[in-house]
C-alpha positions in Angstrom: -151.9 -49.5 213.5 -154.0 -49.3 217.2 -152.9 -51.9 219.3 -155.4 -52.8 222.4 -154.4 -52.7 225.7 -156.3 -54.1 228.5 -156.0 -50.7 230.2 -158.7 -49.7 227.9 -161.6 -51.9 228.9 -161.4 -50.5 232.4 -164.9 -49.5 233.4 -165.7 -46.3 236.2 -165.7 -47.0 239.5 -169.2 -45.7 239.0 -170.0 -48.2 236.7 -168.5 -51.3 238.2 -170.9 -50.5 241.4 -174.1 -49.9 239.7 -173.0 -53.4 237.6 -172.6 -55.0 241.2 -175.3 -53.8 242.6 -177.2 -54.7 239.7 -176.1 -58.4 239.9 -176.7 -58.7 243.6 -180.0 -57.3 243.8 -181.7 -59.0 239.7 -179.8 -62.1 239.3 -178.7 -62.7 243.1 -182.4 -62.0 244.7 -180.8 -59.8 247.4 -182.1 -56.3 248.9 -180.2 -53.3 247.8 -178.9 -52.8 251.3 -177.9 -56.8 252.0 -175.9 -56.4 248.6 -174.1 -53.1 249.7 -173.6 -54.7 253.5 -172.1 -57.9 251.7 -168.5 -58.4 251.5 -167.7 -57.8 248.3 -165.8 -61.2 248.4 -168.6 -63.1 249.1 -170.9 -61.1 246.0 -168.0 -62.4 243.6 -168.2 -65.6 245.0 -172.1 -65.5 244.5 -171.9 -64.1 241.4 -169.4 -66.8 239.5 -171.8 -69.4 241.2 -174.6 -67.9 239.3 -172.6 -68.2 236.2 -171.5 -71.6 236.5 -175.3 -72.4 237.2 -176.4 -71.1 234.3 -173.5 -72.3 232.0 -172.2 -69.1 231.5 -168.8 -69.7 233.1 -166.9 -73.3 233.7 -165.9 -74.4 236.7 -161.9 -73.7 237.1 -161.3 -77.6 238.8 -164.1 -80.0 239.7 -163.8 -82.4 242.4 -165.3 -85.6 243.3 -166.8 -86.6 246.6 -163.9 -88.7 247.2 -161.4 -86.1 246.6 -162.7 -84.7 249.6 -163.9 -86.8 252.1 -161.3 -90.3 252.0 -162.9 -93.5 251.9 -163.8 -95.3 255.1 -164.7 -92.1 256.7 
């Protein structure tokens, strides 16, 4: 019997750039050269946005207002 390892979903470093690059410049509205410039934390950061926008992902904790700013600020 195969078992699955995780190891096995790995995609090419080719591929994860062209996927990248493909999110930054279609769904993220950037130029090919602003998403190669961007720090490739900030393009992740963009990119879950984008999915919690469109429903695709969930938020991992949601605050409040008030769990950021205390009252009688």
């Amino acid at each position: 019997m195969y078992k699955w390892h995780k190891l096995d979903s790995r995609v090419s470093d080719e591929e994860l750039f062209t996927r990248l690059l493909y999110y930054g410049t279609v769904h993220l509205n950037r130029s090919e050269e602003e998403t190669w410039l961007m720090p490739l934390g900030l393009l992740l950061d963009l990119w879950e946005c984008h999915r919690q926008f469109l429903g695709i992902a969930k938020p991992s904790r949601e605050c409040d207002i008030y769990d950021v700013i205390p009252e009688g600020i």
